[in-house]
GUVEXRO-930652 format. One line per field, with one value per atom (N, C-alpha, C, CB): residue in one letter; z, x, y negated. Coordinates in steps of 0.001 Angstrom, whole numbers, plus 500000, padded with zeros to 6 digits. Atoms other than C-alpha are relative to their C-alpha. Glycine has a CB too. Layout:
# residues N
type: A; ...
pz: Z; ...
px: X; ...
py: Y; ...
END
This chain:
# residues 174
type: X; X; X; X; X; X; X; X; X; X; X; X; X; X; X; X; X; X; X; X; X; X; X; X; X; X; X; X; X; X; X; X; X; X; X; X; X; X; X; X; X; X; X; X; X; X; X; X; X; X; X; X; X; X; X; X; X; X; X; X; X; X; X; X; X; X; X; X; X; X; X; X; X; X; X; X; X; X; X; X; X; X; X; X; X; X; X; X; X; X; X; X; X; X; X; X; X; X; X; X; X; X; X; X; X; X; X; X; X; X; X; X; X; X; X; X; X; X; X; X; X; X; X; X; X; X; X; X; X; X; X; X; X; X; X; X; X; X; X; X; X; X; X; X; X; X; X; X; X; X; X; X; X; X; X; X; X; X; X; X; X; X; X; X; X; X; X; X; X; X; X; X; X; X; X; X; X; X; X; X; X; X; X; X; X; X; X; X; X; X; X; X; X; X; X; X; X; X; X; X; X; X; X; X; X; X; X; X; X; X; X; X; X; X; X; X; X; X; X; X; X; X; X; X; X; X; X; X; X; X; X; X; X; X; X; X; X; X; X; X; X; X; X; X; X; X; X; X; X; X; X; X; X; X; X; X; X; X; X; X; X; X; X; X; X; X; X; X; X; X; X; X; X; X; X; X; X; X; X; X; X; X; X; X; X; X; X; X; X; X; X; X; X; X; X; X; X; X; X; X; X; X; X; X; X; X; X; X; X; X; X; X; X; X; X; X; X; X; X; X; X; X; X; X; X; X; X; X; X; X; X; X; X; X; X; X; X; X; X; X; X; X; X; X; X; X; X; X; X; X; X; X; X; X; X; X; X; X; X; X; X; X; X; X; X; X; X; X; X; X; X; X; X; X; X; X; X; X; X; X; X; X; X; X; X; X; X; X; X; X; X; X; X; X; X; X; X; X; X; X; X; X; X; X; X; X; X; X; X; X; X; X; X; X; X; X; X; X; X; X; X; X; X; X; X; X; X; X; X; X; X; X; X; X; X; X; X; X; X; X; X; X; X; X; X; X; X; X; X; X; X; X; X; X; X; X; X; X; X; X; X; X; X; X; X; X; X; X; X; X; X; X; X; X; X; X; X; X; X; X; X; X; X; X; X; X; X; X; X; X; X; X; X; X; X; X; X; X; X; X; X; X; X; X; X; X; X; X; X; X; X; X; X; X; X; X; X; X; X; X; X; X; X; X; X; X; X; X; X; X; X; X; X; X; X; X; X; X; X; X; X; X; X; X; X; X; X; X; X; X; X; X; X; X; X; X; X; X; X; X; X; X; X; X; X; X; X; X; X; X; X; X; X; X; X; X; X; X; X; X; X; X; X; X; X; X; X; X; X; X; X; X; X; X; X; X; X; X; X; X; X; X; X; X; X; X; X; X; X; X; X; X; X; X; X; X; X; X; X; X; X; X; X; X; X; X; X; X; X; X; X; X; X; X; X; X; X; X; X; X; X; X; X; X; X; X; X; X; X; X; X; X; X; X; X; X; X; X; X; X; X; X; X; X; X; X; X; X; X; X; X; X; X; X; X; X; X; X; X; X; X; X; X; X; X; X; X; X; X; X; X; X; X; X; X; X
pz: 500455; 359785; 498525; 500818; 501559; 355660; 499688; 498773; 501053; 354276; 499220; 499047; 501389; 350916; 499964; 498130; 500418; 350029; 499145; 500741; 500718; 346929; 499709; 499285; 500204; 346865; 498681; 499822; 501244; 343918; 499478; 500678; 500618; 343373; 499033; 501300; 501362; 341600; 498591; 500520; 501382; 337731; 499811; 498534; 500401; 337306; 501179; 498754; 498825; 340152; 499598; 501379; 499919; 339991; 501816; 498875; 498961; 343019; 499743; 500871; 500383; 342517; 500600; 498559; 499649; 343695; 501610; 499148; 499042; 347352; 500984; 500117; 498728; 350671; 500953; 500423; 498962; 353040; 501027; 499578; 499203; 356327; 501490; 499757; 499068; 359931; 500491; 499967; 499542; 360099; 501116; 498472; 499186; 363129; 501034; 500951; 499200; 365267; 500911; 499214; 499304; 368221; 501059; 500504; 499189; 369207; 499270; 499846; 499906; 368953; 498469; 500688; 501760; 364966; 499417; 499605; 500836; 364023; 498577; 500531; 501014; 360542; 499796; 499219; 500969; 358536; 498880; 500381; 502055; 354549; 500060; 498582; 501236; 352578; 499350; 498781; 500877; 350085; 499447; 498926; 500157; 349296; 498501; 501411; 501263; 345765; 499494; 498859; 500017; 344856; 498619; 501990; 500739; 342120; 498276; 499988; 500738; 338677; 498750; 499341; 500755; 336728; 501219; 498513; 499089; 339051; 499663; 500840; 500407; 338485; 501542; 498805; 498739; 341341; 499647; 500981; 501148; 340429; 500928; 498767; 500051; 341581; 501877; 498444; 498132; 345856; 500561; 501003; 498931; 348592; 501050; 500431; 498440; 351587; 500669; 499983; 498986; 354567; 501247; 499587; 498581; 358036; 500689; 500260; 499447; 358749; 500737; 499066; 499240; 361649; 501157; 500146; 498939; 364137; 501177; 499251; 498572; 367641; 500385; 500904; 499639; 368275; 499500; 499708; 500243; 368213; 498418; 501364; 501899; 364631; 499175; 499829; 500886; 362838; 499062; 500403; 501993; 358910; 499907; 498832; 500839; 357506; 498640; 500796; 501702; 353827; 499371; 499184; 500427; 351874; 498647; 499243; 501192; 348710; 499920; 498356; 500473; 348567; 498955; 500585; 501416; 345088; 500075; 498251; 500036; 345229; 497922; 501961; 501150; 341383; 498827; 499246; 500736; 339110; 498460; 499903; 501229; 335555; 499859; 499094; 500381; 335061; 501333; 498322; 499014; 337987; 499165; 501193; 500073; 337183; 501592; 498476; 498922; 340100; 499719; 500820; 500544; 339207; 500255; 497368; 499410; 340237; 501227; 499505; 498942; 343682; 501001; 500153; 499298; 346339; 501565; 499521; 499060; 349784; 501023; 499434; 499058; 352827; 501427; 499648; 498288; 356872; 499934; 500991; 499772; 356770; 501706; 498232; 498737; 360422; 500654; 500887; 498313; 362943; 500676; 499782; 499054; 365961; 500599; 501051; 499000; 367166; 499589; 499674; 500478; 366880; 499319; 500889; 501543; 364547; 499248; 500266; 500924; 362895; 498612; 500646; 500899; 359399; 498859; 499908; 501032; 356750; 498071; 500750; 501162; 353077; 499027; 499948; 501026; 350085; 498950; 498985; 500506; 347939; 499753; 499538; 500031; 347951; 498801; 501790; 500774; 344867; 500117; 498942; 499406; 345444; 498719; 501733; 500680; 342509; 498664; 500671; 500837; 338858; 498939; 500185; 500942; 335525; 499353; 499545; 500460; 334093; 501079; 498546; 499263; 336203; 500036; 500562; 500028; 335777; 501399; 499105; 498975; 338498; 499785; 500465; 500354; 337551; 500209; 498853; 499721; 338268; 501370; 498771; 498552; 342231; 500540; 500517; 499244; 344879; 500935; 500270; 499129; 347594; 501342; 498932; 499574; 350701; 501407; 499158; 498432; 354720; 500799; 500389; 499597; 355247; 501720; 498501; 498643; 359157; 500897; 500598; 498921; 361405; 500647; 499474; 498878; 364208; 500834; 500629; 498989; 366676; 499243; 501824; 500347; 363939; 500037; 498010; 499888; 364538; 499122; 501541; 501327; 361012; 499234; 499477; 501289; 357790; 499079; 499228; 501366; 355401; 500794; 497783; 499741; 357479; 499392; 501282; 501137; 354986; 498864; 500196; 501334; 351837; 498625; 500158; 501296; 348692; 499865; 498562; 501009; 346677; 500109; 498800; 499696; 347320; 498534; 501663; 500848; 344342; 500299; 498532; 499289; 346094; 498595; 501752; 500773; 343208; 498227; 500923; 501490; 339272; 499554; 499435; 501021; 336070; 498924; 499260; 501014; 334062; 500767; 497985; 498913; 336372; 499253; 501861; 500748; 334453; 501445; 498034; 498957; 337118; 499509; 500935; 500555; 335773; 500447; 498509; 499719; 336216; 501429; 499372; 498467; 340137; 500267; 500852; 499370; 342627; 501764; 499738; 498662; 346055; 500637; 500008; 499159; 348851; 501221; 500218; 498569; 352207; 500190; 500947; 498659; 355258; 501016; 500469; 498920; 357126; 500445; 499622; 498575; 360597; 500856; 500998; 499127; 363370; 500954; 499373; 499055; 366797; 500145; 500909; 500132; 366152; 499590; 498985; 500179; 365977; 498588; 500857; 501510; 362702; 499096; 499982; 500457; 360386; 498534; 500709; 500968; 356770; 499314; 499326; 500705; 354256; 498382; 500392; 501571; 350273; 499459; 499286; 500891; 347580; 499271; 499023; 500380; 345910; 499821; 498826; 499619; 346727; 499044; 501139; 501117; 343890; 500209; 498391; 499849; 344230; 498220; 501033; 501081; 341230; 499061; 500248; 500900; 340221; 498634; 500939; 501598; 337393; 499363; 500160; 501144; 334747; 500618; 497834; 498736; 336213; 498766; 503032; 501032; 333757; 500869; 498718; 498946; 335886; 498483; 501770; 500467; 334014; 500053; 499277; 500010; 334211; 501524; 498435; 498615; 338324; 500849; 501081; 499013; 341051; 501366; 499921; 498750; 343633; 501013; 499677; 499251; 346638; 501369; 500018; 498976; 349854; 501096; 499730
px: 500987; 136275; 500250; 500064; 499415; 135959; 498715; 499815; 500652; 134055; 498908; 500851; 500723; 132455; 501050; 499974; 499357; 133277; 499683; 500562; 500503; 132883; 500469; 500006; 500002; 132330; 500975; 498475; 499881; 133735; 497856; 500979; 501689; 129402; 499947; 498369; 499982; 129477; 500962; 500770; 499301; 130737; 501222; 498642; 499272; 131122; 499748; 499598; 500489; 131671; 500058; 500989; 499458; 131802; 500108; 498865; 500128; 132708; 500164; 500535; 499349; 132805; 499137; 500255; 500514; 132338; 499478; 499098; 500099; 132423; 500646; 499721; 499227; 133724; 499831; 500007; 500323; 134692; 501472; 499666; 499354; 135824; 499970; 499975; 500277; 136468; 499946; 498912; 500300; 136957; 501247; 500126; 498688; 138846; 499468; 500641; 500751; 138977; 501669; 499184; 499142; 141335; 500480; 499705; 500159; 140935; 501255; 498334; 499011; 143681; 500441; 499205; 500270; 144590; 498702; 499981; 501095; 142567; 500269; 499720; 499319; 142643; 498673; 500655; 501060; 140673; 500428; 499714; 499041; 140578; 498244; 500504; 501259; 138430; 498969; 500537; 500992; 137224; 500530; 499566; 499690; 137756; 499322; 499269; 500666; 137518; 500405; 500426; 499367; 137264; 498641; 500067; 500680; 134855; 501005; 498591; 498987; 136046; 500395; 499596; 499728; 136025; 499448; 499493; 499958; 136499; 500280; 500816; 499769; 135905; 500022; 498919; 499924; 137190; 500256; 501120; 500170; 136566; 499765; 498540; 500007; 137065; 498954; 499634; 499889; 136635; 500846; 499327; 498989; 138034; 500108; 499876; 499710; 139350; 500745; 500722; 498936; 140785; 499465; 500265; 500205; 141187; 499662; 498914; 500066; 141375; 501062; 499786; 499597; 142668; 500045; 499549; 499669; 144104; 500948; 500500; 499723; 145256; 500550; 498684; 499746; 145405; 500867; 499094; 498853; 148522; 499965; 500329; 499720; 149375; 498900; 500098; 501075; 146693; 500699; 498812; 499974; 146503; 499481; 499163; 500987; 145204; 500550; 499611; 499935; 144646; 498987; 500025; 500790; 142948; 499212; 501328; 500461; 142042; 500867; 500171; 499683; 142246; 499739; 499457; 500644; 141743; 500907; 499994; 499780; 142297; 499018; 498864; 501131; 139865; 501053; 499187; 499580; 140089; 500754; 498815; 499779; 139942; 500668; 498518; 499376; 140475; 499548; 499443; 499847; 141121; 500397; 501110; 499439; 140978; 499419; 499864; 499925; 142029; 500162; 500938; 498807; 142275; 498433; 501011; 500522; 140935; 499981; 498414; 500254; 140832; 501192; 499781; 499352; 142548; 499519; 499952; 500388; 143442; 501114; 500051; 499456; 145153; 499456; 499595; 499982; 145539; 499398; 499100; 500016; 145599; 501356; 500467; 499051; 147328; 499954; 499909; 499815; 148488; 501235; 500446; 499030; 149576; 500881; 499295; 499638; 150603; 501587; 499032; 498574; 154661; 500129; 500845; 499882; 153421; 498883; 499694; 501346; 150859; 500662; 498952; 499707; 151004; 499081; 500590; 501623; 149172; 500609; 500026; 499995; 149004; 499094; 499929; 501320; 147405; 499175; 500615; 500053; 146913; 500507; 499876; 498925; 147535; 498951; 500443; 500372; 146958; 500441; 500379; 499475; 147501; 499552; 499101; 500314; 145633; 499482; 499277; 500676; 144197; 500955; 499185; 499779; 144873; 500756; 499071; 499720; 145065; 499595; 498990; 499892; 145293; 500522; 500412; 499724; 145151; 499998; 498661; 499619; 146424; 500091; 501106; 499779; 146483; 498848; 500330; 500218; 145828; 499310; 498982; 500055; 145510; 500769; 500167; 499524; 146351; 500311; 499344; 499492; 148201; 500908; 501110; 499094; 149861; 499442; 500730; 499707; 150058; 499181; 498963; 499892; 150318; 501091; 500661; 499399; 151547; 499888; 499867; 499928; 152729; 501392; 499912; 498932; 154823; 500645; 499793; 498879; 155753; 500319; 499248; 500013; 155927; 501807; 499071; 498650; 159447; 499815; 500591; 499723; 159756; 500405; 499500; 499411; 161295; 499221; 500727; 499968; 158940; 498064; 500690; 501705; 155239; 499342; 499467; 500843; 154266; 500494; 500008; 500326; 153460; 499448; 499453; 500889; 151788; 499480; 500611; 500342; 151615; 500595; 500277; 499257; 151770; 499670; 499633; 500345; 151437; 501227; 499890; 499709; 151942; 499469; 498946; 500612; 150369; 499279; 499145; 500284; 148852; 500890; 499336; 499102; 150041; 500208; 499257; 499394; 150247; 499188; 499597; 500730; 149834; 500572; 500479; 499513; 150319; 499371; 499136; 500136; 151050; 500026; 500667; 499163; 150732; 499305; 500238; 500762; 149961; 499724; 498875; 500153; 149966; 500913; 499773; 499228; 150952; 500084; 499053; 499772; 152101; 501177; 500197; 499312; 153835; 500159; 499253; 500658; 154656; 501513; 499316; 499200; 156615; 500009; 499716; 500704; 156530; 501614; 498799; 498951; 158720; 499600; 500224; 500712; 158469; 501186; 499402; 499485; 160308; 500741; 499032; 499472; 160754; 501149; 499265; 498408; 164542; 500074; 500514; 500398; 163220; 499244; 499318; 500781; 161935; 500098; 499924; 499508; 161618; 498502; 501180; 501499; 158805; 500264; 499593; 499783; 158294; 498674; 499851; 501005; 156158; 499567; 500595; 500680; 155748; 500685; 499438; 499520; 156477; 499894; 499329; 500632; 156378; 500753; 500242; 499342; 156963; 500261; 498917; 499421; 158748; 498815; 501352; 500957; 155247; 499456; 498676; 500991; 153622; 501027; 497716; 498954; 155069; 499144; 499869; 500940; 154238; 501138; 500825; 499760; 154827; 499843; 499126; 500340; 155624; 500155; 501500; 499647; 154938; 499794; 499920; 500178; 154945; 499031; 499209; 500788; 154277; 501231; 499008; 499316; 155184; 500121; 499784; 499559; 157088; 500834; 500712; 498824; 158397; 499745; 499912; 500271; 159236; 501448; 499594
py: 500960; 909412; 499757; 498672; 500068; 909353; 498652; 501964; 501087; 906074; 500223; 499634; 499030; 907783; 501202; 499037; 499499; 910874; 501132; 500070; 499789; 912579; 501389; 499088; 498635; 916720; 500446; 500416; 499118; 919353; 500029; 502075; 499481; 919793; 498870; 499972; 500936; 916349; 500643; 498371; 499651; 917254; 498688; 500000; 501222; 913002; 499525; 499123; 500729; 910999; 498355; 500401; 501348; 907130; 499128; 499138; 500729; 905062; 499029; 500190; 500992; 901664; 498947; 499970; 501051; 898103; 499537; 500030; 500210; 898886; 499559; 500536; 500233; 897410; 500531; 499026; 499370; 899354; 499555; 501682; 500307; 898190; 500308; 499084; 499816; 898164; 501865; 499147; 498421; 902292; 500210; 501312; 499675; 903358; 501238; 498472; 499164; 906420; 499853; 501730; 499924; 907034; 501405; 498950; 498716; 910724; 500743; 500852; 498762; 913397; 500216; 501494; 499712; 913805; 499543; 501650; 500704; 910814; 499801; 498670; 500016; 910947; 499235; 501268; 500958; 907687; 499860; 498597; 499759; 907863; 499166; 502657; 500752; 905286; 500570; 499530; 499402; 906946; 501192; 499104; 498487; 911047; 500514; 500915; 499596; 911940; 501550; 498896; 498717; 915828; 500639; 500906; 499360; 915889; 500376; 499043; 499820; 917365; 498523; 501470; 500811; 913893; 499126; 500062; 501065; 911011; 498616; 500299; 501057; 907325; 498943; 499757; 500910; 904842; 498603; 500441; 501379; 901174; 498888; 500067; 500842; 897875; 499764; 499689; 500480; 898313; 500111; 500551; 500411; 896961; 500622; 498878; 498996; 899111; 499372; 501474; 500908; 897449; 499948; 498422; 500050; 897306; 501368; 499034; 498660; 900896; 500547; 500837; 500021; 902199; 501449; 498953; 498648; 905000; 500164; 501039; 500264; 905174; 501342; 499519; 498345; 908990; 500468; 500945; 499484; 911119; 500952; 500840; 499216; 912644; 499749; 501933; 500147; 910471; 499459; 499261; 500233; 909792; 499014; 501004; 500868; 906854; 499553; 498696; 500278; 906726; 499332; 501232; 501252; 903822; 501458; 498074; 498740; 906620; 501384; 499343; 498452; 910378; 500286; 500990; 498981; 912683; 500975; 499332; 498519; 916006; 500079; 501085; 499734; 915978; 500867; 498203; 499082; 918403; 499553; 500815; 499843; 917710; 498278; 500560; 501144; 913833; 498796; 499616; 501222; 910722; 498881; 500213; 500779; 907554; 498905; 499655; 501178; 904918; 498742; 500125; 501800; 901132; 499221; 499718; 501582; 897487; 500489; 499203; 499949; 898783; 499126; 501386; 500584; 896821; 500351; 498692; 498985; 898212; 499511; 501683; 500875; 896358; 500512; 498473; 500084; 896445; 501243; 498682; 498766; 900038; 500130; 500826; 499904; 901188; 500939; 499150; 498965; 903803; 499388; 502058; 500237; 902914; 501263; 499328; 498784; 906641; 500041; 501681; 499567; 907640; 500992; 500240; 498814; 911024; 499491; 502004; 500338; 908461; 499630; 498563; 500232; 907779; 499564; 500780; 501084; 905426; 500098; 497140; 499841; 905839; 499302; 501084; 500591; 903417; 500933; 498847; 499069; 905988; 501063; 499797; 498927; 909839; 500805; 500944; 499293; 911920; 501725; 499295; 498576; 915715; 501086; 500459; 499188; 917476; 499512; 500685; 500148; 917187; 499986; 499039; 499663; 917593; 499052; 500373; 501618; 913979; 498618; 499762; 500844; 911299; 498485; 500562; 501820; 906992; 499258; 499141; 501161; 904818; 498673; 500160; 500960; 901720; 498540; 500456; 501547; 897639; 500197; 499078; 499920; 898420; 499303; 501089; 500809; 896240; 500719; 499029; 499006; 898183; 498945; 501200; 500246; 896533; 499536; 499231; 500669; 895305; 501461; 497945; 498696; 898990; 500495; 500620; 499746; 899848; 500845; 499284; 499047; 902190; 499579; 501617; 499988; 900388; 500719; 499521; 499245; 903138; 501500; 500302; 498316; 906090; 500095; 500540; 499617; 907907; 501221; 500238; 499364; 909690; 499801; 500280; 500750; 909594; 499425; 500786; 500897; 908359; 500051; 500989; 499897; 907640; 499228; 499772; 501010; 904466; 500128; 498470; 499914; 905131; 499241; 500627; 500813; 902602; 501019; 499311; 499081; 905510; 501250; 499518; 499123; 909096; 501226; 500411; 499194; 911513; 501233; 499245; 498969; 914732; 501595; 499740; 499227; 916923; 499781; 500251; 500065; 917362; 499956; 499141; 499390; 918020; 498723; 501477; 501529; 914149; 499147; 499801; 500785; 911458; 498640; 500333; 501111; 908152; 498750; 499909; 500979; 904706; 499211; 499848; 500910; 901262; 498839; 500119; 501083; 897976; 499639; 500169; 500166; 898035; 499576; 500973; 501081; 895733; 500625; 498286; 499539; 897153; 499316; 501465; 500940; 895490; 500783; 498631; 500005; 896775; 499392; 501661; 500521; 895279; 500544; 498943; 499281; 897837; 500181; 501509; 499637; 898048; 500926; 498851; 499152; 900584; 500050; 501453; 499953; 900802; 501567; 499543; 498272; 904482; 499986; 501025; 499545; 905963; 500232; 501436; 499593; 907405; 499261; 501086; 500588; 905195; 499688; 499142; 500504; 905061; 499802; 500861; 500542; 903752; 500190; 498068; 499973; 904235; 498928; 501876; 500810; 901957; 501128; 498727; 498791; 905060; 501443; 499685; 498665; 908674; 501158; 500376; 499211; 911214; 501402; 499277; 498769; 915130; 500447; 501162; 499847; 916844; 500740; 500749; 499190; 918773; 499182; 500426; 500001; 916691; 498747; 499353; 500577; 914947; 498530; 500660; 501407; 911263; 498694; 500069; 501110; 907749; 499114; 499822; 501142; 904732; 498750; 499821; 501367; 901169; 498716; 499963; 501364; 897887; 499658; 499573; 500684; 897915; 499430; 501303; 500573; 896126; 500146; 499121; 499410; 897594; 499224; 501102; 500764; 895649; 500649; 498166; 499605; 897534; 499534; 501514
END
């Protein structure tokens, strides 16, 4: 189940100023994402995602995707009561995976949950999995996240060694 979600055919995309709520699926690799950004200049602006939700075994839920090519910017968005209940479920505020240049910044991120996941790292704030200069700043993320699972670990923000990535002036409490 994706919210909005914005092709490679767009050149410019803007998303902005929306609420999106209440998304939940509960089938087999339910995966729910907010809002999916994959055009090559991406503008995400000042909506609210929350209350999204997954039940089904090895589901995803992510408040914002971008895969975008040339330039992402993410900020004013705020993104809460994201959840999987499954034990291979896993919830994410934001995951970045691709693009060139990339702004994160003045996002609200937090009451992110996956109670029965048994893994090392199934809650996420912030996942920047991909691109080549990913600048973070000005964000406020929070989680409290517990899980009954043997395995259980959580990050505020997750960063792989691919792009050169600038953290400043955020606020990380996990």
């Amino acid at each position: 189940i994706t919210g909005i979600s914005v092709g490679s055919s767009a050149t410019v995309s803007s998303v902005l100023s929306n609420t999106l709520t209440n998304l939940t699926s509960t089938g087999t690799g339910g995966t729910v994402v907010g809002i999916v950004l994959g055009s090559p200049t991406s503008h995400c602006f000042s909506n609210t995602i929350g209350t999204l939700a997954s039940s089904g075994a090895a589901s995803v839920v992510t408040g914002i995707s971008c895969s975008a090519g040339t330039l992402s910017n993410i900020y004013k968005n705020k993104i809460y009561d994201l959840s999987s209940s499954a034990a291979g479920g896993s919830v994410v505020g934001t995951s970045l995976s691709a693009g060139t240049t990339s702004n994160i910044y003045n996002n609200i991120i937090g009451d992110l949950r996956a109670p029965a996941a048994n893994a090392a790292n199934p809650v996420i704030g912030l996942n920047v999995t991909g691109g080549t200069t990913v600048g973070v700043f000005y964000n406020s993320i929070y989680l409290n996240a517990s899980s009954s699972g043997a395995l259980f670990g959580s990050s505020a923000i997750s960063a792989s060694t691919t792009p050169t990535l600038t953290l400043r002036n955020n606020l990380f409490h996990n």
